[in-house]
C-alpha positions in Angstrom: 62.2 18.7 -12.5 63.0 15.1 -11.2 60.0 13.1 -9.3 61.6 13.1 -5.6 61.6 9.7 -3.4 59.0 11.2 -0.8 56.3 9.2 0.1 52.3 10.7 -0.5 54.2 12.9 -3.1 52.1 13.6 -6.3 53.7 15.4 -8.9 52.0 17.0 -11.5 52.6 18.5 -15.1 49.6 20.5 -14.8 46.9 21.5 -13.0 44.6 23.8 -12.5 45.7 24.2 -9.0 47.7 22.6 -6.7 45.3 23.7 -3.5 42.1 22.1 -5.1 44.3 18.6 -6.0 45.6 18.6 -2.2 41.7 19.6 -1.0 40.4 16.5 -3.2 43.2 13.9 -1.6 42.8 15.5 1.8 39.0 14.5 0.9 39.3 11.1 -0.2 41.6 10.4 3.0 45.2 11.7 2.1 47.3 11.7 5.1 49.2 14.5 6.9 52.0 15.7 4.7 50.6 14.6 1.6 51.8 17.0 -1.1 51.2 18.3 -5.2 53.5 19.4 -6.5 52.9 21.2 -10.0 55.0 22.1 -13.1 52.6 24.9 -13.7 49.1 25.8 -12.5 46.0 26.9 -14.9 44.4 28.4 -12.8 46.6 29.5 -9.6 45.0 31.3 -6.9 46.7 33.7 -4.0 44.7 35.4 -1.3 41.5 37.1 -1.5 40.6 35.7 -4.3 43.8 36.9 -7.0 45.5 35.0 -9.0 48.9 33.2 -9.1 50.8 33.6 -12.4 52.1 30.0 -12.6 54.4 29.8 -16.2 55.9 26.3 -16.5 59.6 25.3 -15.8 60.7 27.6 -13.7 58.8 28.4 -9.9 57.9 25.9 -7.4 54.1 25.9 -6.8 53.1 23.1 -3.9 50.5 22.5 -1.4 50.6 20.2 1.4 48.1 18.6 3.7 47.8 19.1 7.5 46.1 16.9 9.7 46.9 18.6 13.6 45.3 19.5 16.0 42.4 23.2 15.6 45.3 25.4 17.5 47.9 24.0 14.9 45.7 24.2 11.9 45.5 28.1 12.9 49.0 28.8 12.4 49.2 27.2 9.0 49.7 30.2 7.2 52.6 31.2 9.9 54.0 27.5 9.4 53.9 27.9 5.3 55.8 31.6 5.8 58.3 30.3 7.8 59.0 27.1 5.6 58.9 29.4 2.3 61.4 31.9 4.4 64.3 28.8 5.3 63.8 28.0 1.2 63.9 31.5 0.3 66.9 32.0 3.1 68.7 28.8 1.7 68.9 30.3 -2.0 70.0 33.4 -1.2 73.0 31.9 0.9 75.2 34.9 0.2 72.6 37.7 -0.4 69.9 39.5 1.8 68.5 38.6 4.3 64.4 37.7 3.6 61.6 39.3 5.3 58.2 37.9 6.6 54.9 40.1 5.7 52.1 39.5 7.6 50.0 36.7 6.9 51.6 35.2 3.8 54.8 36.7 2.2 58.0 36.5 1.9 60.1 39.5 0.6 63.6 40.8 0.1 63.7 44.6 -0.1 59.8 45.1 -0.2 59.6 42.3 -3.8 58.1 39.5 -3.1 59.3 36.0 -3.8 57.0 33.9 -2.5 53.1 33.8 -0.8 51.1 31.1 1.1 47.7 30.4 0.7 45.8 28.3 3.3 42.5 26.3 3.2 40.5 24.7 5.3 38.6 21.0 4.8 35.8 20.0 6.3 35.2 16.6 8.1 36.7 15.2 11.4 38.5 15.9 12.7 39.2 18.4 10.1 42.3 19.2 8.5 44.2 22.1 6.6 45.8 22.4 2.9 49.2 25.2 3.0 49.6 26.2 -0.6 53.3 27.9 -1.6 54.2 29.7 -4.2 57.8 30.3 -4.9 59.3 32.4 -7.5 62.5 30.6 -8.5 64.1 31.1 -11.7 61.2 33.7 -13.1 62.6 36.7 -15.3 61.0 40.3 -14.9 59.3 39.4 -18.5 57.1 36.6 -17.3 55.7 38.9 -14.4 52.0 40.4 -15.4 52.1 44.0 -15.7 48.8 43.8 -13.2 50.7 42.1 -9.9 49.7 43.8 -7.0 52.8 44.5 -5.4 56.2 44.4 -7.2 58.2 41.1 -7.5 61.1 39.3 -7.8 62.9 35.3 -8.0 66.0 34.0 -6.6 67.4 33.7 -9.9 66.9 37.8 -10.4 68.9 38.5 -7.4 71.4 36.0 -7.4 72.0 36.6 -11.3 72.0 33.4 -11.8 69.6 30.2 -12.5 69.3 28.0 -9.6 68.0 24.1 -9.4 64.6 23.8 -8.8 64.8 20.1 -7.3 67.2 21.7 -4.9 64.7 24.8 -4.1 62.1 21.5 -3.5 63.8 19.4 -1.1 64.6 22.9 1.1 60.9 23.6 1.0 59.3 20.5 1.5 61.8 19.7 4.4 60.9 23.2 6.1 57.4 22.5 5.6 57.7 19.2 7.2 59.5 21.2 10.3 57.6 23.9 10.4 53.7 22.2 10.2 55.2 19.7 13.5 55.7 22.5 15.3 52.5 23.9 14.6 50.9 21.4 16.0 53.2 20.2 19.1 55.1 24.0 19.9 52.6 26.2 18.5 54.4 28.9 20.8 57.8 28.5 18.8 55.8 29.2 15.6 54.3 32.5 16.7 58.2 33.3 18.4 59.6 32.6 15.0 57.6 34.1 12.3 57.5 37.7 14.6 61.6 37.5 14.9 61.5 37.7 11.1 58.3 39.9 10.6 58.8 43.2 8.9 55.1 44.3 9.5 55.5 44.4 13.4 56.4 48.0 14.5 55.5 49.2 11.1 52.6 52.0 10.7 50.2 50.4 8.5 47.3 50.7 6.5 44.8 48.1 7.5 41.8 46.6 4.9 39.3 44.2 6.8 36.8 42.3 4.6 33.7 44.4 4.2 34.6 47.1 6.3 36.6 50.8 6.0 40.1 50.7 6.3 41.7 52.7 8.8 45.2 53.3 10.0 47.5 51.5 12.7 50.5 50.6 14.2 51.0 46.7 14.4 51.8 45.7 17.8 52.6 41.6 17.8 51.1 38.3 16.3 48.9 36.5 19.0 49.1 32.9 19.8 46.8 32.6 17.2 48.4 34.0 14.5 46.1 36.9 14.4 48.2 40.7 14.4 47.5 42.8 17.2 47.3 46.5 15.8 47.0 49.9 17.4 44.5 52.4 16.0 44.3 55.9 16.5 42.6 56.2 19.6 45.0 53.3 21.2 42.3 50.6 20.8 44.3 47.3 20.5 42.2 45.4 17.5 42.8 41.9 16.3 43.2 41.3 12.7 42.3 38.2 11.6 41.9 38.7 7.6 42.4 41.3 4.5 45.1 43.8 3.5 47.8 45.3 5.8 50.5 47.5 4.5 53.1 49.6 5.4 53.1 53.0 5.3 55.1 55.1 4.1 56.9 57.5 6.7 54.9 60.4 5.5 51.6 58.7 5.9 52.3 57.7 9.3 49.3 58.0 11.5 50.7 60.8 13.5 51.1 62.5 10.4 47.5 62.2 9.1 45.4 62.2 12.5 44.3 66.1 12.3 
């Protein structure tokens, strides 16, 4: 992959993680848009703690600081979706169309392609690190047998090997778009990501941090970026972390509420 002419762009070999080398810069002073961008990760890391299988030379795996204002630093992960959407969008020119899953992925046909993972760093004012993983040119050998939730690459359902430089400047410019508009049109960025979100309207399965999980219909994204879900009773609760799925039409809540 070919260094790009972009200043505050570090490119990396290796790592052990292009979050912790963007949290460090953002530390020592890096300005907004400052990016890493890794030929592989060591030790990649996805939400909740999992980890990002990161093989060399053939995904994109970035992060990018954010210095904006606290209401734009909250839609982050929103702004990273959307920007890993347009990439996702731009390589598939001919294909399906890509889905957004609420907070963080991007699918096509329930396999995910890529996932955001944002951080937060302290100081002031503070400021925000959107980490993207992108699964480019990844065959179905190099995926761990472990993964979560089944997955796929551009290059899987195109049939064909794309160019990762190419993948790069449709991310990075996205990002750049989309982490403005965080902070200036916050409004646009909650409008956009719920146009292409396959979890609203969905019956889901819902897995807060530290507490049962319970099931729900997901309502809308508040200006927040938090979903808006429906239990049972018709309570309206905000989610603001863990694990929401869809449900399959036979687990529905109607279906299960006896």
């Amino acid at each position: 992959m070919r260094t790009l002419d972009r200043a505050h762009l570090r490119f990396l070999e290796v790592c052990e993680s292009t979050n912790a080398e963007a949290r460090a810069w953002a530390e020592a002073g890096a300005p907004d848009g400052a990016t890493v961008v890794a030929d592989t990760q060591t030790a990649g890391r996805g939400r909740l703690g999992r980890a990002w299988c990161s093989p060399a030379g053939v995904n994109l795996y970035l992060s990018q600081v954010a210095r904006l204002p606290a209401a734009g630093l909250r839609l982050l992960p929103l702004a990273g979706g959307l920007a890993a959407w347009e990439a996702v969008h731009a390589g598939l020119p001919d294909g399906p169309l890509p889905a957004l899953k609420w907070p963080n992925d991007v699918r096509v046909g329930g396999l995910k392609l890529a996932g955001v993972l944002c951080e937060w760093v302290a100081g002031q004012p503070p400021a925000g690190v959107v980490g993207i993983g992108l699964n480019v040119n990844m065959q179905p050998w190099q995926f761990p047998a472990e993964l979560r939730r089944p997955a796929t690459s551009l290059a899987m359902l195109r049939g064909a090997p794309l160019e990762r430089a190419a993948c790069l400047e449709h991310l990075l410019a996205a990002l750049d778009d989309w982490r403005a508009r965080a902070g200036s049109a916050p409004a646009e960025v909650v409008a956009a990501f719920s146009a292409r979100c396959e979890t609203l309207g969905a019956r889901v399965r819902v897995e807060p941090p530290g507490a049962p999980p319970y099931l729900a219909l997901a309502r809308r994204i508040d200006a927040d970026g938090v979903l808006v879900v429906e239990d049972q009773r018709g309570a309206l609760l905000r989610v603001e972390a863990g694990e929401v799925d869809a449900l399959p039409a036979a687990l529905s809540p109607e279906r299960t509420a006896r």
